[in-house]
GUKOLTOR-926665 format. One line per field, with one value per residue (C-alpha): x, y, z. Coordinates in steps of 0.5 Angstrom, whole numbers. Last residue first. Layout:
GUKOLTOR-926665
c1 <- [X, ...]
c2 <- [Y, ...]
c3 <- [Z, ...]
//
This chain:
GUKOLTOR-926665
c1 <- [85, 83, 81, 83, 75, 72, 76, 74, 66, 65, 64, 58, 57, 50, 44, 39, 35, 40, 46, 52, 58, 65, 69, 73, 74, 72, 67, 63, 62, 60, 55, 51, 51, 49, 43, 43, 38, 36, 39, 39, 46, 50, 46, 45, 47, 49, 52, 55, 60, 58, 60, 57, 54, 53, 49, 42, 43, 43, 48, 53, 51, 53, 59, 61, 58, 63, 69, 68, 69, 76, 78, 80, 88, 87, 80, 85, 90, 85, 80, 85, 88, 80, 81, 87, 84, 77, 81, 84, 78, 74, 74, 75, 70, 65, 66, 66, 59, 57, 59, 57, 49, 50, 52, 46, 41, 44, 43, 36, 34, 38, 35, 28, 28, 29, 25, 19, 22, 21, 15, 13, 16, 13, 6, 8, 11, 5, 0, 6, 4, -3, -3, 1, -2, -9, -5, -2, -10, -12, -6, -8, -15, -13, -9, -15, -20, -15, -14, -22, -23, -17, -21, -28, -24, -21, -29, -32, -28, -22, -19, -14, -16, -15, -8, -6, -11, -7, -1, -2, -6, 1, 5, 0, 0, 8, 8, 3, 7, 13, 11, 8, 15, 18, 12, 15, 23, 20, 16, 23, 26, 22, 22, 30, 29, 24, 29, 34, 31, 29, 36, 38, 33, 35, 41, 39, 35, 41, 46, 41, 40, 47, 48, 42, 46, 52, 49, 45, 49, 55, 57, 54, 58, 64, 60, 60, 68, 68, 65, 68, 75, 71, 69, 76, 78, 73, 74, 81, 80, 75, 80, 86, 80, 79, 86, 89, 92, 98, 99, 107, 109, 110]
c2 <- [-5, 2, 8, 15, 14, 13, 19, 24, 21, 23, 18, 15, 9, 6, 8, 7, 13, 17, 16, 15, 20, 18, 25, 30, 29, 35, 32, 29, 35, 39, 33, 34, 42, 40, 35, 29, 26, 19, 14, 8, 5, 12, 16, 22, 29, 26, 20, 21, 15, 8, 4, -2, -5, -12, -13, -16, -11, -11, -16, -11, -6, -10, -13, -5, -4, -9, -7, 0, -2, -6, 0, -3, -5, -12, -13, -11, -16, -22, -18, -18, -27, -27, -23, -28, -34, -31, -29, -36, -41, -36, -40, -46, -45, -43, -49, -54, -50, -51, -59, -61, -58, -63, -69, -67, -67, -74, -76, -72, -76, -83, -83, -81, -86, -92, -89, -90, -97, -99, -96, -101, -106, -105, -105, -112, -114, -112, -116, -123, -121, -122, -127, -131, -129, -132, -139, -139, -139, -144, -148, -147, -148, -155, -157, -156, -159, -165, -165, -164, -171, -175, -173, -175, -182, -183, -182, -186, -192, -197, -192, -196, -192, -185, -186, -185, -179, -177, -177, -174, -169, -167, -167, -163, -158, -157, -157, -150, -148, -148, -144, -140, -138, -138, -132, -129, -130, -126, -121, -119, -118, -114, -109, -110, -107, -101, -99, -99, -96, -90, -89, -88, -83, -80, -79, -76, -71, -70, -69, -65, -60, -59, -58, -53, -49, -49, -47, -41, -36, -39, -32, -28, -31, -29, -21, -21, -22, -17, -12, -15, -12, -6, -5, -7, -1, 3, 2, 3, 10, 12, 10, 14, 20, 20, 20, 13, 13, 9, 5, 7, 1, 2]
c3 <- [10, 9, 14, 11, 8, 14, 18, 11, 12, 19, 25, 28, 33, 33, 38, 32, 33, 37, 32, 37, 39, 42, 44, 40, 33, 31, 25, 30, 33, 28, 25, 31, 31, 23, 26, 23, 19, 20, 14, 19, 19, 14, 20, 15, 12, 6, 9, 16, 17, 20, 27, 29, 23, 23, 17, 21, 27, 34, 34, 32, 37, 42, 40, 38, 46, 48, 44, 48, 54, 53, 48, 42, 40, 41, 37, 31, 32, 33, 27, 22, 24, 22, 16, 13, 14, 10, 5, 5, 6, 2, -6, -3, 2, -3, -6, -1, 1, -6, -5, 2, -2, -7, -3, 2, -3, -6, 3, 2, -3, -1, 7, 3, -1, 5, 10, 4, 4, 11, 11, 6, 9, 16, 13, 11, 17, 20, 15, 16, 24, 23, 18, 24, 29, 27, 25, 32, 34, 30, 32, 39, 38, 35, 40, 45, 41, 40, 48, 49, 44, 48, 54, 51, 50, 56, 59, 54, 56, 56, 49, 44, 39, 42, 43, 36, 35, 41, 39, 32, 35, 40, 33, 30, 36, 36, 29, 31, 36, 32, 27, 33, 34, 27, 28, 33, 31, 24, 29, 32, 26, 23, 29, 29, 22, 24, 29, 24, 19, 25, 27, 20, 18, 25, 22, 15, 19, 23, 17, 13, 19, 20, 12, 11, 17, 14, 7, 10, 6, 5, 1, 7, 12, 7, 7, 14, 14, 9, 14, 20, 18, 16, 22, 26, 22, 25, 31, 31, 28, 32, 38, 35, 34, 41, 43, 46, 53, 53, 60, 62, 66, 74]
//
């Protein structure tokens, strides 16, 4: 069977806080980009949605600049059909071919009238559609020169990061290996709990170096002694004295 070797307390403490700074400097990366990720996503998408909502807007145009050729059409049609009529309706045998003839052109007429009506109503769309159109338009080149700028700070910070970054990532791999499985849980744990990130913090002038609640001697004694895993009871993070800490570097 393989010999499994059990870490020491103060090996573990060690390893703990080691992985912490690791993640500490990794944290103050993220920091660096601040929100930019985010604010680069969120510009994407809207700037997506921006386009989809162009494009459904011009296919709209389209369908009512087809619908009023149709009713162009219609009215041609209509004239065609009077034209007709009015032809025909001076070779009339009696008043009653005439009054149909009449009841035709009236009808024809209606139809013109009515396509005309269909017509100014759809050219008042298109307009309106045309206005949106171009409101779409300028926010799309606003937030897409905003989207420029902001691509060009991220790509900066990350020039600048990208190594440094690399390395601490490969760091905290390495480091993850050498903790103990339930206690790289709880760090994970705690770390989420806490906007800075901060699982595993010194004794700092008598208090929790994460909170600033006092510690009683008795607790600092035998967190000094190394001896067994202690956390600050106020804030539940992993404590250990200041000369550990300060042996500990990257």
């Amino acid at each position: 069977m393989a010999h499994v070797k059990e870490y020491s307390v103060e090996e573990k403490l060690t390893s703990l806080i080691y992985l912490q700074k690791v993640e500490s400097k990794l944290d103050e990366i993220k920091v660096l980009k601040g929100e930019l990720p985010i604010e680069v996503s969120d510009l994407e998408d809207e700037i997506t949605g921006l386009h989809a909502r162009e494009t459904r807007i011009e296919e709209e145009v389209n369908g009512i600049n087809e619908f009023i050729e149709q009713k162009k059409q219609a009215i041609h049609d209509a004239q065609d059909l009077i034209k007709k009529y009015e032809k025909q309706s001076e070779n009339v045998k009696n008043n009653r071919e005439f009054e149909a003839i009449n009841k035709e052109i009236e009808m024809q007429t209606l139809e013109m009238r009515l396509a005309e009506k269909h017509i100014k109503d759809a050219s008042e769309e298109i307009t309106e559609k045309a206005r949106v159109l171009e409101i779409a338009k300028k926010n799309i080149a606003a937030k897409e020169a905003n989207l420029k700028h902001k691509k060009g700070e991220l790509e900066k910070i990350i020039g600048e990061t990208e190594k440094e970054e690399n390395e601490f990532r490969k760091l905290s791999e390495e480091a993850r290996q050498k903790v103990d499985t339930r206690l790289l849980s709880s760090f994970e744990r705690i770390r989420r709990n806490y906007r800075n990130g901060l699982a595993v913090v010194p004794i700092v002038r008598d208090a929790c170096g994460g909170c600033f609640n006092a510690i009683p001697p008795q607790r600092q004694s035998e967190i000094r002694q190394r001896k067994k895993i202690l956390v600050c009871e106020n804030c539940g993070r992993i404590l250990v004295d200041q000369d550990l800490d300060g042996q500990v570097s990257l």
